[in-house]
Structure formats: C-alpha cells, structure tokens
C-alpha positions as CSV (number, residue, x, y, z in Angstrom):
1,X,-130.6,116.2,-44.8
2,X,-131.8,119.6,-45.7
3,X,-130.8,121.5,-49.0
4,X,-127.2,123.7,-48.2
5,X,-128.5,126.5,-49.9
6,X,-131.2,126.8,-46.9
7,X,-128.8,126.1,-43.9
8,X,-127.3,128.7,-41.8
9,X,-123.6,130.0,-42.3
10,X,-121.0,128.7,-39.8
11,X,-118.3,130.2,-40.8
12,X,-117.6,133.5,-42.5
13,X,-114.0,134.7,-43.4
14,X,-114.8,138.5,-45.4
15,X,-111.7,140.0,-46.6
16,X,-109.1,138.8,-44.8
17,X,-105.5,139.6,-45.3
18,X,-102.3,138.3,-43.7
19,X,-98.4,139.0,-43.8
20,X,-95.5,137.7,-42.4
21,X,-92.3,138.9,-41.6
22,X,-89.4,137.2,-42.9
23,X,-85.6,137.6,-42.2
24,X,-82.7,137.8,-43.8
25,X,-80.5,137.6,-41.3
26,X,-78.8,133.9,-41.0
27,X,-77.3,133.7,-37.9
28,X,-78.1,135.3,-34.6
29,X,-74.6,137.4,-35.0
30,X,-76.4,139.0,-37.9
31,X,-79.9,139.4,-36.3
32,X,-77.6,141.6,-33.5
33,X,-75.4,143.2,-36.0
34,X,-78.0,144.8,-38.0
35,X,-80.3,145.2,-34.9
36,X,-80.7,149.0,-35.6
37,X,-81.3,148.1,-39.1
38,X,-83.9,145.6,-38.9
39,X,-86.0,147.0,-41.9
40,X,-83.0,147.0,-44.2
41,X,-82.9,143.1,-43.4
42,X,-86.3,142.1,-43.3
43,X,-89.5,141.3,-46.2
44,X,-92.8,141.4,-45.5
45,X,-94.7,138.5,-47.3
46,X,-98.4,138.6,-48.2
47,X,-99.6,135.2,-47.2
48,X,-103.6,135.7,-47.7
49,X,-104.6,138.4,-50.1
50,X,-108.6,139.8,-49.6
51,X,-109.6,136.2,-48.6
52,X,-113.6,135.5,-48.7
53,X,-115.9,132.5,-48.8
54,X,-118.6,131.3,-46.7
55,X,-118.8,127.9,-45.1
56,X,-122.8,126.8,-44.4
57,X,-123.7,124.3,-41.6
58,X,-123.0,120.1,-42.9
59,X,-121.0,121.7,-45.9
60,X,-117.6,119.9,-46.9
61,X,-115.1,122.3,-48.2
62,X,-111.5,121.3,-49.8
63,X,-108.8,124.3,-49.8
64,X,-106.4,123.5,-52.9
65,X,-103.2,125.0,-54.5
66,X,-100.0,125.0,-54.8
67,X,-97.6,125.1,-51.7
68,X,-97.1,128.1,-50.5
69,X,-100.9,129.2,-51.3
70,X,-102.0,130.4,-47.8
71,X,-103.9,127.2,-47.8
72,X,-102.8,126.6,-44.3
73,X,-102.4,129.7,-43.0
74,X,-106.3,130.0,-44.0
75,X,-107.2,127.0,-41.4
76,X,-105.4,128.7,-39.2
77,X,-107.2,131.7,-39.3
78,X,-110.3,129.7,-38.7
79,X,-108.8,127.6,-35.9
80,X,-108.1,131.0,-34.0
81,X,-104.3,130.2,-34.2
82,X,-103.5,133.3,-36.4
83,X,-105.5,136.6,-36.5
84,X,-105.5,138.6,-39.5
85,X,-104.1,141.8,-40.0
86,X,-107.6,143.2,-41.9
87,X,-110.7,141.7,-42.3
88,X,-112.8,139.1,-40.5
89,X,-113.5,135.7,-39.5
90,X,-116.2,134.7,-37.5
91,X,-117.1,130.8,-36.7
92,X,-120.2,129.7,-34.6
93,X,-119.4,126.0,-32.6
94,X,-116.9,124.2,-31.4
95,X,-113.8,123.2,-33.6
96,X,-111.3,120.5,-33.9
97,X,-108.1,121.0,-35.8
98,X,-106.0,118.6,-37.1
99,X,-103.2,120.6,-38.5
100,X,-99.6,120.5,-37.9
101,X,-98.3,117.2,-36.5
102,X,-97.9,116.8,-33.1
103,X,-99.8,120.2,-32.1
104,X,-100.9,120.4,-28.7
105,X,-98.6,117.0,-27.8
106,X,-95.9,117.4,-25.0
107,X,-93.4,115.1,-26.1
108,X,-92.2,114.3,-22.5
109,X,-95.8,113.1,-21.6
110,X,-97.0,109.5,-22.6
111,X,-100.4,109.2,-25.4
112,X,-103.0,108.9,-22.1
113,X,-101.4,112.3,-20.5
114,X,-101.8,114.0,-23.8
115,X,-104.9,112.8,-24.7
116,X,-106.2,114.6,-21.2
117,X,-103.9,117.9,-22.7
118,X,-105.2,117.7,-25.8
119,X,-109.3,117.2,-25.5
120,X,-108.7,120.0,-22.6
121,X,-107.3,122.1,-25.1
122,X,-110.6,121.2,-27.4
123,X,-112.6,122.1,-24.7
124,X,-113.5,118.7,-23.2
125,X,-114.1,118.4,-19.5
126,X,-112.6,115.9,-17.5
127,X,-115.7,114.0,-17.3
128,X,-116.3,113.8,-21.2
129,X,-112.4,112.8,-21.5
130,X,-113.0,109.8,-18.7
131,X,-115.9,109.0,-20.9
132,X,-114.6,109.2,-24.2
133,X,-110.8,107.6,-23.6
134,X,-111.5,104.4,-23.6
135,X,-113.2,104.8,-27.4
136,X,-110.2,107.3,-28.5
137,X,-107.6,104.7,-27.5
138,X,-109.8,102.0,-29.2
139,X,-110.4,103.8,-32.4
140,X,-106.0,105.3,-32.5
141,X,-105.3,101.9,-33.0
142,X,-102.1,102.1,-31.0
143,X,-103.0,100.8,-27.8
144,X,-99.9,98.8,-26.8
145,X,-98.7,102.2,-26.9
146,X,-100.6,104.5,-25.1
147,X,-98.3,104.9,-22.1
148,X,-95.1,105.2,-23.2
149,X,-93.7,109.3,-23.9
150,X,-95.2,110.5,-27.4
151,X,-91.2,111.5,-28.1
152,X,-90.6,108.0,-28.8
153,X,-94.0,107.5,-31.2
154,X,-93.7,107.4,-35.1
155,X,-95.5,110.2,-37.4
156,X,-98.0,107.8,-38.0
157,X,-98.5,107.2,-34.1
158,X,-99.0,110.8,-33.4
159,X,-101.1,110.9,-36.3
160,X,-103.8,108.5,-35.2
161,X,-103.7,109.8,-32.2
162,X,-104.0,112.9,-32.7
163,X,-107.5,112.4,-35.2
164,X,-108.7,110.0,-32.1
165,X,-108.6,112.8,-30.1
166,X,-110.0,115.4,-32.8
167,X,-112.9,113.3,-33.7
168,X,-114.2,112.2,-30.5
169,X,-114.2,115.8,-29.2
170,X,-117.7,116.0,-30.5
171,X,-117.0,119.1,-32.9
172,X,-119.4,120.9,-35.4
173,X,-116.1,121.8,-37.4
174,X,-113.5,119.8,-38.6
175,X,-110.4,121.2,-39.9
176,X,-108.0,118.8,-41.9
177,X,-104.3,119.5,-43.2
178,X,-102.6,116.9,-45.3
179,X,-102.5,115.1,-42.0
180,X,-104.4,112.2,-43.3
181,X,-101.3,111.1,-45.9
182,X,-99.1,110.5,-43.1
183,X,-101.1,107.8,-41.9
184,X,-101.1,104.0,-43.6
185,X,-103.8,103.1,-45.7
186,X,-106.0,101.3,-43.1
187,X,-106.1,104.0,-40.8
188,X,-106.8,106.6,-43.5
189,X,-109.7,104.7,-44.5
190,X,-111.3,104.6,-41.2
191,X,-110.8,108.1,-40.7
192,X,-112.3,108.9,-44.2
193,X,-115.1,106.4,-42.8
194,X,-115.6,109.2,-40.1
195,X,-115.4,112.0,-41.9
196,X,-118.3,110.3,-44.2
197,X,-120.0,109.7,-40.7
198,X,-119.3,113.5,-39.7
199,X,-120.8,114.4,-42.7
200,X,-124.3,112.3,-42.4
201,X,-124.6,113.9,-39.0
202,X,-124.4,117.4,-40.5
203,X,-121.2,118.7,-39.1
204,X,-118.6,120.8,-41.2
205,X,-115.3,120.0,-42.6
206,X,-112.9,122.0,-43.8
207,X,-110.3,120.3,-45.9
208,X,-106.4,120.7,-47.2
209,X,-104.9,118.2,-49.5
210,X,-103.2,117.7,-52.7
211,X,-105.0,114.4,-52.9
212,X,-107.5,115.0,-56.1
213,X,-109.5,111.9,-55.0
214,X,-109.8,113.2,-51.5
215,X,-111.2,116.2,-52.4
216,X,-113.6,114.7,-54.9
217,X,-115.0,112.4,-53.1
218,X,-115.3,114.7,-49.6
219,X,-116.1,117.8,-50.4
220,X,-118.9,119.4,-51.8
221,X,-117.0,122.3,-53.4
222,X,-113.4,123.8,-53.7
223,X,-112.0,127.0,-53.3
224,X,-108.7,127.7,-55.4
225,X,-106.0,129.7,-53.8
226,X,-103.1,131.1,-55.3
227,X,-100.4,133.2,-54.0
228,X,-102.7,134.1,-51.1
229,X,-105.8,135.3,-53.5
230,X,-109.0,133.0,-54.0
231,X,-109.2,132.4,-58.0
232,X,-111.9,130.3,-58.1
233,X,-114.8,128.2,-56.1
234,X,-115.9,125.1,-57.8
235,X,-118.0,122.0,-57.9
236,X,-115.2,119.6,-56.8
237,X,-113.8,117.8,-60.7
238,X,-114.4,121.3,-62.1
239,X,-112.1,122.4,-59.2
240,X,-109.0,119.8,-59.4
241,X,-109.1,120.3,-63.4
242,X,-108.6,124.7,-63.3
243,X,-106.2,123.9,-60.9
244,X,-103.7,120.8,-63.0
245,X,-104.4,123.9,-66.1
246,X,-102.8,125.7,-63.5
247,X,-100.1,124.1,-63.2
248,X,-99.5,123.1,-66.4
249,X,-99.2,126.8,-67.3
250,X,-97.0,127.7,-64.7
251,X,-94.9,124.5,-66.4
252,X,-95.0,126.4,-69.8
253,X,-94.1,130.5,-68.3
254,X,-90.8,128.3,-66.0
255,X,-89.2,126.3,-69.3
256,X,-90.0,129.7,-71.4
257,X,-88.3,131.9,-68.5
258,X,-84.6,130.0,-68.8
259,X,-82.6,131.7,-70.6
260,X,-81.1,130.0,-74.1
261,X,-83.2,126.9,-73.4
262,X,-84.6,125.5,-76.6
263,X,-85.9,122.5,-74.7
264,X,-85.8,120.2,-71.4
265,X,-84.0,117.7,-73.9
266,X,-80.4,115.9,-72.7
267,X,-77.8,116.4,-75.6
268,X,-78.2,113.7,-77.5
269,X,-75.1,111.4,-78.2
270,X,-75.7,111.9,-82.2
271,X,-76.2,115.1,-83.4
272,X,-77.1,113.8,-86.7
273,X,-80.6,112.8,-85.0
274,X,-82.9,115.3,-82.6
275,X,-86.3,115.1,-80.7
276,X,-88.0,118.0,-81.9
277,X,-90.9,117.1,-79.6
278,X,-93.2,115.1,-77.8
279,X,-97.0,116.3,-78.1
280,X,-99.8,115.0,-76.9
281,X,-102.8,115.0,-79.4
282,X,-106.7,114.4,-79.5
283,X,-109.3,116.7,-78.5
284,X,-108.2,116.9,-74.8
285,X,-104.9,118.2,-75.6
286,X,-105.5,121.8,-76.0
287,X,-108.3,121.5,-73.3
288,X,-106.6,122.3,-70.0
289,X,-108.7,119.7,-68.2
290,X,-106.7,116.8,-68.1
291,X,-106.9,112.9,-70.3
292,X,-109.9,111.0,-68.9
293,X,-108.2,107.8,-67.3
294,X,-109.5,104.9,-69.6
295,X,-109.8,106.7,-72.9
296,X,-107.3,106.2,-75.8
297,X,-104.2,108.3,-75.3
298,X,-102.1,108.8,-78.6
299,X,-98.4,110.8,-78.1
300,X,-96.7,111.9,-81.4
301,X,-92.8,112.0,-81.4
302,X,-91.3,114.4,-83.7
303,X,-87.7,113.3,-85.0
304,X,-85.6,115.1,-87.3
305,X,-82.3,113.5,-89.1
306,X,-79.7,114.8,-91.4
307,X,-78.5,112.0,-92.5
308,X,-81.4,109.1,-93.5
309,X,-82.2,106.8,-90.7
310,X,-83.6,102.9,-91.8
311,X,-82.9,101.3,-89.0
312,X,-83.9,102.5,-85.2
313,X,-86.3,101.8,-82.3
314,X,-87.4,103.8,-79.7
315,X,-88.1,103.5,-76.3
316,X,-90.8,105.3,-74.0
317,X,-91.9,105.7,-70.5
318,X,-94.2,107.4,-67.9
319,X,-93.0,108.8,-64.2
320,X,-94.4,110.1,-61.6
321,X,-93.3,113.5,-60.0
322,X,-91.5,111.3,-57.2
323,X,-89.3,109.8,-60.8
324,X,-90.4,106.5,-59.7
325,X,-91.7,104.4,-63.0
326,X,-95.3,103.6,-64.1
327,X,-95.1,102.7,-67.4
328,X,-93.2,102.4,-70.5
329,X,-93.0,100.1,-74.1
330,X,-90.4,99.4,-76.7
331,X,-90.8,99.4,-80.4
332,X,-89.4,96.1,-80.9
333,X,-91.7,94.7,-78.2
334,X,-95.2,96.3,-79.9
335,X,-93.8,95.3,-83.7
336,X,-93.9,98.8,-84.3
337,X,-93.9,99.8,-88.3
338,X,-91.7,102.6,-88.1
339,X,-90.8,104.5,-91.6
340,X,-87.6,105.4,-92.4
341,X,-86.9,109.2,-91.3
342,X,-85.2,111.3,-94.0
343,X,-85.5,114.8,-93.0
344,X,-88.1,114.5,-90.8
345,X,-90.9,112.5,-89.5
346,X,-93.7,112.0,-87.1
347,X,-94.0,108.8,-84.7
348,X,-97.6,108.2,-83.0
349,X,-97.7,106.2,-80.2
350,X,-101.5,105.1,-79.6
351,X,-102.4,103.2,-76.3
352,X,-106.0,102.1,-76.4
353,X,-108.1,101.9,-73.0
354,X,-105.4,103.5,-70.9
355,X,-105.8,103.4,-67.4
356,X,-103.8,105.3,-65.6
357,X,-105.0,106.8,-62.0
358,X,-105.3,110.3,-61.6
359,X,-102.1,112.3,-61.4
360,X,-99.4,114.3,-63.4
361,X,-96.9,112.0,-65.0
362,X,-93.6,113.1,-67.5
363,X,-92.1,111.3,-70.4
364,X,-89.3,110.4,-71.6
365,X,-88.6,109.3,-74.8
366,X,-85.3,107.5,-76.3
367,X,-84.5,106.4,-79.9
368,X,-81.5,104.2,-80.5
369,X,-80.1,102.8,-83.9
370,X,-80.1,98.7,-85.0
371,X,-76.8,98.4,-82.6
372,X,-78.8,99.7,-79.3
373,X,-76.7,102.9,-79.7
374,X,-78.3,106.0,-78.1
375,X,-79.1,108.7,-80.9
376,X,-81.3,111.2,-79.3
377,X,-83.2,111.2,-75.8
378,X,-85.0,113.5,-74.2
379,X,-85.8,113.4,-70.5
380,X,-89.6,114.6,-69.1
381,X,-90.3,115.6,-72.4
382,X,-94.0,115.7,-72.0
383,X,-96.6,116.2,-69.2
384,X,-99.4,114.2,-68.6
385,X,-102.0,115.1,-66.7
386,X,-104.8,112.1,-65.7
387,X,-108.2,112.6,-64.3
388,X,-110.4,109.9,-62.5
389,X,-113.3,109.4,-60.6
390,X,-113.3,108.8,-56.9
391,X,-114.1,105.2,-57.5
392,X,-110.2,104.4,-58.0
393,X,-107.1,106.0,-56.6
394,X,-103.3,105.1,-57.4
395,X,-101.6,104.5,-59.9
396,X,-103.6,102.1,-61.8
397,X,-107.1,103.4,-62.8
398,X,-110.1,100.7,-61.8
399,X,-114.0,100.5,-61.1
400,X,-114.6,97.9,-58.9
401,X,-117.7,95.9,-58.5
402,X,-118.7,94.5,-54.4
403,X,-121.6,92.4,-53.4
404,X,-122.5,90.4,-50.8
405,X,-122.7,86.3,-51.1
C-alpha cells in the first residue's frame, strides 16, 4: 500500500454549514393556531458550523463528540441524504451507508425483498444482487430468517442485514454510524474483520462511534466536532484523550453552573463528619489525558470532623456511566491503618497495577463509624477517566498472548 500523503482525495467537504428548523409547537392544534405566526414559534439550530476536512483514497477516518455534535448529520452530508445550506461536498465513487437503523428497509417486505430494495438503492443491478445474495445471506448470519417481513426482525437482525447488504455492494466508501454496537459481539467482530479487509484493499471508511477502542484501532486519524465546529484532527489516542479533557471540563463548568452547590455530596447522616473531597493524585491528574490502564492509581479522601473520630472505616467503589459496579474495597477488608481524624485528615487509597479498560468511571466514597453507622457519603464524587490500547476492550484491561500449537 502506497503512502496516504501521495493518494488522491476522495472526498472533500470545504465549509460546509447546516441548520435545522425546530418547533415549538406541541401539538398539531398549536402548529394551526400559530400558523400565521410560524417564526414567533420556531428556532433555527446550527447543526454544522464551517465544516472542512479532506478524506484521501484507503484512508480510515473516525468522527467523535459528544451527542448532538453534527457527527451524523456530517455522514449524512456525505451520503447525499442532506445538502448543506453553504459550502461544498464533493465525493468521487460509489458509497455505502450504514446509518440509521433500518434505512432503506420496507418493513412489510421479507430480508430477500429488501435485500433486492436495498443493493438497488446502492446502485447494484439485478445481476450483481443474483450474484451476490447468496454470500449476503451467508455472511447476515440470519438465514432461517430471510423470508419472513423485516417488521417482525430484532435490531440486531436488521442490523446484520443491513451491513451484509452494505459491504457486499462493492463500495469505495464506507460510512458507519454507531450501527456496529447494536449487533452481538460475534457479529461485530466479523464485521470489524471486514472493515480490516476493506481497508487492505484500499477503500475508505468513514467512521461514528463513541467506542474509544473502535476508533483506535480503525482509523487512521480523528476529527473532533463540537457543537457543529471541527476543534481538532488527530492521530487516533491523541484524539480520544482532547476529547475525555473535553468532557471532563464540561463536567467542571455543569457542577460550577448550579446554583448554591458546594458539592455533588448526599447530606451526610452526621454532620459532625464531612467529605471535603475526593482527588485523584500523581502526575496524570492535572494532565487532561486520562490514567493509563495498568499503572498505579492512588485517590486521596479528604475528611473533616469536629468532634475526634478513633474509630471508622470506609468504603469505596467505581461505576460506570450506566451506574452498574466495577469495582470497589473496604477498609477492614485491606487492613487499612487509618489515623484517627481530629480536625482534619487525608486518606490515600493506592491500588497498584490497576487495570481497568478504557472508559470514564465515578466514585463513590462512604465512611461509617465502629457500629457500621453511616457518617458521611458522597455519591460520584470523582471521575475517572481510563485509557487503553486497542489490544483489550471492556471493563477489565488485558494483553493477551495467541499462538498456534
């Protein structure tokens, strides 16, 4: 494969700019009432902002942000579903977009009859769909299926068949929304395994997903969008990282925002005993890129009491943004040696080798007295952000090794 700095461009997009109409009307009684007053009940919203970039022939290209970044709306533009209101975008071969679920299916027409619809609608005669069905029903997966209405099929159905369809539709550009997490985990690795195979054979790909890994280990670069506006185009890591800092700053300016909110902290049932905070420390901390899954992670816990406390224990744990737990310890299960806090002190919890998969994670943090009494909690105290390689993804951070006997 030839260096991508000397290939062609296949797709250009130079200042494009998109905006949407929405409504405030509720009902249609209210859309007819204020007919005459349309303007009065309406917002425009700026959906892409001066949107460029340039896509060369084999390159792999992720799209990330937040929701609600134009991310979408940008593979649209490219797809030829949306045209902008100024600026270009102009795109040299044939495409296949996989992009909301279900488009281009008739629901009232079984998998075979929309397969026919669909690779039409891709530009596929008759002849290369007679060709090319037998492989497409093969490779979906869902075979026992393929006649019955596509109404009755389950996201993940319409899913596999709608990448079948997409891939075997000999395309020079792939474009990819999010699709890929509704499928299970078999199927998503075959159709990463053709992407990888798309890729070798020097076609394009055009990715959306809030799946780090996925665009690590696809793409070649990223393009950050925010509110509609491209604010940066990185190698891949260097990508993922701006983007969690990102976040993490848009965390700080919403808890800053509320109004006479010293902290995210449940009232604790003693108010003899706060948590002042929960900080992560080390030399990543003030970073912005993220911990390094594997290093040592060490969490301080600052606790105040007015009256002296000799006896407690505390309690800590790690959830993911869906609340579902990951991890946590107790101090009486680590034989903690915890001073006794007169005033004020400082906790550190150290966890050597921790490896965590890459993700954002919250703590929360409890300290009880010797009778198991709640004194203070406080609820998604901290964020944790965890960065990985694209060796390992979930929860639980990994480098396998494979070999042949």
């Amino acid at each position: 494969m030839s260096d991508l700095s000397t290939r062609p461009e296949i797709i250009t997009v130079d200042n494009v700019t998109k905006r949407f109409t929405v409504r405030k009307d509720k009902s249609l009684k209210e859309r007819i009432v204020n007919m005459g007053r349309s303007a009065k009940h309406a917002e425009r919203f700026t959906a892409l902002d001066n949107v460029s970039f340039t896509v060369k022939a084999g390159e792999s290209i992720g799209l990330i942000g937040a929701n609600g970044s134009g991310k979408s709306t940008m593979l649209k533009m490219i797809g030829g579903i949306l045209s902008p209101d100024s600026g270009s975008v102009h795109v040299r071969g044939r495409i296949a977009a996989l992009l909301e679920l279900g488009t281009g299916f008739h629901p009232d027409l079984t998998g075979r009859e929309n397969i026919y619809l669909n690779a039409s609608m891709l530009g596929l005669t008759d002849e290369e769909i007679n060709n090319s069905i037998d492989d497409i029903i093969a490779f979906s997966g869902i075979a026992n299926f393929i006649d019955t209405q596509v109404k009755f099929y389950s996201s993940g159905m319409y899913v596999r068949l709608a990448f079948a369809v997409a891939v075997h539709s000999d395309p020079d550009i792939l474009l990819v929304d999010e699709v890929l997490a509704v499928g299970d985990e078999p199927f998503q690795q075959k159709c990463m395994d053709k992407i990888k195979q798309f890729q070798k054979e020097g076609r394009s790909i055009i990715l959306v997903s809030h799946s780090p890994s996925h665009i690590i280990d696809i793409c070649d670069k990223a393009i950050i969008l925010n509110h509609g506006k491209v604010v940066g185009i990185e190698e891949p890591k260097r990508a993922i990282e701006l983007l969690h800092s990102m976040y993490s700053e848009q965390a700080e300016n919403d808890l800053s925002n509320l109004e006479g909110v010293r902290s995210r902290f449940i009232p604790p049932e003693n108010p003899d005993c706060t948590i002042d905070a929960v900080r992560l420390i080390g030399d990543f901390a003030n970073t912005g890129i993220g911990f390094e899954s594997g290093s040592t992670l060490d969490i301080a816990f600052d606790i105040s009491s007015s009256k002296r406390l000799e006896d407690y224990t505390f309690m800590f744990e790690l959830r993911d943004t869906h609340q579902q737990f990951v991890w946590g310890t107790a101090s009486w299960n680590i034989d903690a040696q915890l001073e006794p806090i007169d005033g004020s002190n400082t906790i550190v919890l150290t966890i050597p080798d921790f490896a965590l998969g890459a993700g954002t994670y919250f703590g929360n943090l409890v300290i009880r007295d010797e009778k198991g009494n709640n004194l203070a909690r406080a609820d998604e105290a901290v964020e944790l952000i965890v960065r990985s390689g694209a060796a390992s993804n979930g929860l639980v951070y990994a480098i396998p090794h494979a070999r042949t006997r």
